[in-house]
TIDOLUM-101341 format. One record per atom (N, C-alpha, C, O): x, z, y; residue in one letter. Coordinates in steps of 0.05 Angstrom, whole numbers, padded with zeros to 5 digits, always signed. Each point is the difference from the previous one (the first is absolute). Layout:
// TIDOLUM-101341
XZYA
...
//
This chain:
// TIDOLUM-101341
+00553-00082-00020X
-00024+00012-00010X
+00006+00010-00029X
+00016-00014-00014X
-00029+00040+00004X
+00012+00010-00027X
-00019-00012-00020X
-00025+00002+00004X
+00034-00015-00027X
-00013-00008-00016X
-00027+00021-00009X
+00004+00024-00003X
-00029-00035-00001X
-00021+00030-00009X
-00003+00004-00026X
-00001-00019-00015X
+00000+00047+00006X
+00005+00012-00029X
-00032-00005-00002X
-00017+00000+00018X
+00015-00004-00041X
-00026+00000-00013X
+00008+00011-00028X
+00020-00002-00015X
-00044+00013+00016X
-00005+00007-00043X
+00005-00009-00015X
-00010-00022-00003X
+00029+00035-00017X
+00002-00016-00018X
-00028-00013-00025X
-00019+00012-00010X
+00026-00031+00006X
-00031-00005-00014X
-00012+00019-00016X
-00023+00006+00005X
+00034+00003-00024X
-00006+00018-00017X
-00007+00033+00009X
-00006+00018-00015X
+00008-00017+00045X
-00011+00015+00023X
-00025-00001-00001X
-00015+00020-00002X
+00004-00051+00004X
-00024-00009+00014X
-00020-00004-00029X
-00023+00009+00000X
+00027-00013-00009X
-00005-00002-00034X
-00005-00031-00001X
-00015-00010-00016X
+00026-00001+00028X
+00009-00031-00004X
+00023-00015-00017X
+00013+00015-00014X
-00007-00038+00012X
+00018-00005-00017X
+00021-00019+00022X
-00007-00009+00022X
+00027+00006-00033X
+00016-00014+00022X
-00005-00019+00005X
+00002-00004+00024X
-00011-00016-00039X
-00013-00026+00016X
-00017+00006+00028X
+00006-00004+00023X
-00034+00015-00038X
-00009+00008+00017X
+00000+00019+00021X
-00019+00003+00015X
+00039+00010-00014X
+00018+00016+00023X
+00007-00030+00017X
-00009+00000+00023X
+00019-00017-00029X
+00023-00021+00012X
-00018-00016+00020X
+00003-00004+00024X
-00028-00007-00047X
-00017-00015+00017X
-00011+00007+00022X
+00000-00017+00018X
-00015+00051-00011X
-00008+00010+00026X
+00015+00005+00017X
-00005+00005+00023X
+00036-00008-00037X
+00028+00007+00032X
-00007-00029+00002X
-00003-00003+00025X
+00000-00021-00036X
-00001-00018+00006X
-00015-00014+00027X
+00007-00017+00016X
-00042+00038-00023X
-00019-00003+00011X
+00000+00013+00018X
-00016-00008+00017X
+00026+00023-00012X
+00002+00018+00029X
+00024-00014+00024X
-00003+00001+00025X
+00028-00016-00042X
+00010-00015+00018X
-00015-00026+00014X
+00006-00012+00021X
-00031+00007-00041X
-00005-00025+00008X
-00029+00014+00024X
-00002-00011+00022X
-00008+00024-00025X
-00025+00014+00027X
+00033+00006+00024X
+00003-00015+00019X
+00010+00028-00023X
+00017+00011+00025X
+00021-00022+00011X
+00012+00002+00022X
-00010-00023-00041X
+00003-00029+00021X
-00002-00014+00003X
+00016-00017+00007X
-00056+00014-00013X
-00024-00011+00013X
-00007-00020-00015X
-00020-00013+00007X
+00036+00005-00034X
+00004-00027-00017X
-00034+00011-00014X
-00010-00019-00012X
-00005+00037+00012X
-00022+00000-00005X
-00026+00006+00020X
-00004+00023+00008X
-00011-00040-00003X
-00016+00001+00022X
-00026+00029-00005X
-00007+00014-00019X
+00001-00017+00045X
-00026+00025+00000X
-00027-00018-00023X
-00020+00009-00012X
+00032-00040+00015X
-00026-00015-00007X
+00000-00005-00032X
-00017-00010-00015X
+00049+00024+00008X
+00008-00010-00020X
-00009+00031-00019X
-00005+00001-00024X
+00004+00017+00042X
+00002+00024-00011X
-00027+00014-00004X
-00015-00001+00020X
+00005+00014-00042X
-00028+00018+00011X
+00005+00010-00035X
+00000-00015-00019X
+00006+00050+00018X
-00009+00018-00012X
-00033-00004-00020X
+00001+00010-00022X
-00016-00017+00027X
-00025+00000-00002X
+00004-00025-00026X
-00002+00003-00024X
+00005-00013+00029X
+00013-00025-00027X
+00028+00008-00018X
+00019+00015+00003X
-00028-00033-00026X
+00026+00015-00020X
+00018-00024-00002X
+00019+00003-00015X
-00022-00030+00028X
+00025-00026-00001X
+00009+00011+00036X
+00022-00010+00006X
-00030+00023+00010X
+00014+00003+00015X
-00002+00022+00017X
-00003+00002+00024X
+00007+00023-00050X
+00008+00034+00011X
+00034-00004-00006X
+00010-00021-00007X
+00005+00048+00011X
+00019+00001-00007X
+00012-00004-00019X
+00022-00011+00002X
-00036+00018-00034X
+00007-00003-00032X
-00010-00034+00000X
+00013-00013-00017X
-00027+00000+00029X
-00012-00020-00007X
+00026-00020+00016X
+00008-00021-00009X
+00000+00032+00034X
+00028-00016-00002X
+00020+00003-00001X
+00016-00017+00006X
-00008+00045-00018X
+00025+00003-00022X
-00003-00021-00028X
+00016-00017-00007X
-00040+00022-00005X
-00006-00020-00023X
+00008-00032+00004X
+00013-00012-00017X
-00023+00001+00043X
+00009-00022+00015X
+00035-00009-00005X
+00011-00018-00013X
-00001+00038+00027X
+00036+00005+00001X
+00013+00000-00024X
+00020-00013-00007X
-00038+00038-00014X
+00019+00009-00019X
-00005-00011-00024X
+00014+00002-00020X
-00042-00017+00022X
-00014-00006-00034X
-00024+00009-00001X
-00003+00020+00014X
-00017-00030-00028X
-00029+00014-00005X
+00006+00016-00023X
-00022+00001-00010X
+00033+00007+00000X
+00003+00016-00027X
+00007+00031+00018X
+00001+00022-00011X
+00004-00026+00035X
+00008+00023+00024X
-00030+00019-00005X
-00022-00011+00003X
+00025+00037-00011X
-00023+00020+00012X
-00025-00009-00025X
-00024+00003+00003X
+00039-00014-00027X
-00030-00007-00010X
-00013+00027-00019X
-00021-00001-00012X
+00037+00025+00013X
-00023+00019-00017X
-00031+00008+00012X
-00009-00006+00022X
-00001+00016-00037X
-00024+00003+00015X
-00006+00023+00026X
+00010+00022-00004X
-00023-00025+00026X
+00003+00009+00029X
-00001+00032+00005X
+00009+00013+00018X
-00030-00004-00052X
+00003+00026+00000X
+00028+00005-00012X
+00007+00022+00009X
+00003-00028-00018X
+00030+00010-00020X
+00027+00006+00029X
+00020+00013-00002X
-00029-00028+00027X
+00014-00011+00021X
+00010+00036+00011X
-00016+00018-00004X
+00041-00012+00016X
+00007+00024+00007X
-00017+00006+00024X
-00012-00020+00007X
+00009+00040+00006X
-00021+00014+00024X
+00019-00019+00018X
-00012-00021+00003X
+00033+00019+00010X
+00009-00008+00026X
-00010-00031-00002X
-00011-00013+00018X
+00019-00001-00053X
-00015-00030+00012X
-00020-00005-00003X
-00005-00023+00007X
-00012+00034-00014X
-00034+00006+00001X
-00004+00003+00030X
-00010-00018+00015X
+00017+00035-00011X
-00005+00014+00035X
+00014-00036+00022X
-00011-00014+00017X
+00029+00012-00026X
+00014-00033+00019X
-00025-00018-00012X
-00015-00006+00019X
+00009+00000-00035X
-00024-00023-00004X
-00019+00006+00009X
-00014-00020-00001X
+00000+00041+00014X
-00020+00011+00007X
-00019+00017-00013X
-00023+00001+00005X
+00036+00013-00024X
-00010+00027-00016X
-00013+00016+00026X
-00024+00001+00000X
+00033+00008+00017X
-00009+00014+00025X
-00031-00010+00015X
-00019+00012+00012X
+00022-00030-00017X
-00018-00016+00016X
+00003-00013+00030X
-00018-00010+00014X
+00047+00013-00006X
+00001-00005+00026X
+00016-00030-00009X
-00006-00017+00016X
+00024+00006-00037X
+00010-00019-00005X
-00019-00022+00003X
+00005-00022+00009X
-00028+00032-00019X
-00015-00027-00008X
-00016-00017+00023X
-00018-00016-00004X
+00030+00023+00030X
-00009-00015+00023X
+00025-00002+00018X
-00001-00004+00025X
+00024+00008-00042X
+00029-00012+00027X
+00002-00028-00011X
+00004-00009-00023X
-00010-00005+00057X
+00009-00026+00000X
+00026-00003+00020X
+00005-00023+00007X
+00012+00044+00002X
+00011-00002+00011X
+00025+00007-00006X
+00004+00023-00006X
+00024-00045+00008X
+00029+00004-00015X
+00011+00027+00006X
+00009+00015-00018X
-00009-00010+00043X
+00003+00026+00014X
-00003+00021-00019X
+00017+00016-00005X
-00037-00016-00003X
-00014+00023-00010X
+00006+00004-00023X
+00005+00022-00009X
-00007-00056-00009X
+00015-00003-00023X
+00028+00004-00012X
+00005+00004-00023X
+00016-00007+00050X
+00026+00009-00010X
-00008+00029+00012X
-00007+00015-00018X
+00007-00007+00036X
+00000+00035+00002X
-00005+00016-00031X
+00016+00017-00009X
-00037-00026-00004X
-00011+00020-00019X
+00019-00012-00032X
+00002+00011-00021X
+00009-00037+00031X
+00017-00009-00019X
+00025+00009-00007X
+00010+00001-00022X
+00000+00008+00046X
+00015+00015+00011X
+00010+00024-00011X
+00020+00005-00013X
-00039+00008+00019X
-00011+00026-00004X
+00005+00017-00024X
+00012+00021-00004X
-00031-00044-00017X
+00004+00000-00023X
+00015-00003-00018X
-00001+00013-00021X
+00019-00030+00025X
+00027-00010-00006X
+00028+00024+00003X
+00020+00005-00014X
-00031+00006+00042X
+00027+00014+00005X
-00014+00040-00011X
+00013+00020-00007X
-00042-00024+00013X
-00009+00037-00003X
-00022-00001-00029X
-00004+00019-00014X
-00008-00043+00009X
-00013+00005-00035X
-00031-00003+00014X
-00019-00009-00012X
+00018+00017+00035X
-00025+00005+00016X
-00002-00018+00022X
+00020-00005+00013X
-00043-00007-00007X
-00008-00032+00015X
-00004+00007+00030X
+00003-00014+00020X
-00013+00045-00024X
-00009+00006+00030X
-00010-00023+00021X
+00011-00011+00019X
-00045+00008-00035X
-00009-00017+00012X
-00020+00009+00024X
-00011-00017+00014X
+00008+00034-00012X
-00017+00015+00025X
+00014+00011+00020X
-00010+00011+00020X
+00036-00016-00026X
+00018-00009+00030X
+00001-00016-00001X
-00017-00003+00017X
+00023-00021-00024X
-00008-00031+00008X
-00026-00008+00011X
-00003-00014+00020X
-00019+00026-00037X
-00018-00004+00019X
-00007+00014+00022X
-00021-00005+00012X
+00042+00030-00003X
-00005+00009+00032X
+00018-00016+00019X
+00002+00003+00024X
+00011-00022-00042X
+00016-00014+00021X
+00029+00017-00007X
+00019-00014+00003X
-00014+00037-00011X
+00030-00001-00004X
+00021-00015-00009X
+00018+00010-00015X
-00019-00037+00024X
+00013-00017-00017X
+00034+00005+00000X
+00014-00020-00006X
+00000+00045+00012X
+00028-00001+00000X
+00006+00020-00026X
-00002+00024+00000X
+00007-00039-00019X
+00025+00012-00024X
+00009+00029-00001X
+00017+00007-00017X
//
């Protein structure tokens, strides 16, 4: 399997920590080490940034939410479709997404396109 290219942080308007922590977090939804029960968008101790912060440090993502670049605005649920995935599936897809295109494409996740 070929290793996957993702953005470089300074792509995403992130910093490398917090680049490190969501490859972190996306390994941990895609091999299940985080539950559906564990997971829900709609909360900020357990959306995606809330368990990169977990992984990487709470000092992870602390400017304020407006200062945050459009793609991780849009992954926390800037869109409005984030803020009701309780589901890992859905959560690495758009983690995914984001990581590798800047963009979460979360309204193919929620049509069910869950393939990369």
């Amino acid at each position: 399997m070929l290793a996957p290219y993702f953005k470089p942080p300074g792509d995403l308007g992130i910093d490398a920590a917090e680049h490190d922590a969501l490859v972190q977090v996306l390994g941990m939804l895609e091999r299940g080490e985080i539950t559906d029960d564990e997971f829900d968008t709609s909360a900020w101790p357990t959306c995606m940034v809330g368990w990169a912060r977990r992984v990487g440090g709470k000092n992870l993502f602390s400017r304020p939410y407006h200062d945050w670049p459009c793609g991780l605005n849009d992954l926390v649920g800037g869109s409005g479709l984030g803020r009701t995935c309780r589901s890992t599936a859905q959560g690495a897809f758009v983690l995914r997404n984001y990581l590798t295109t800047g963009e979460p494409r979360w309204h193919e996740a929620a049509a069910g396109a869950l393939v990369a």
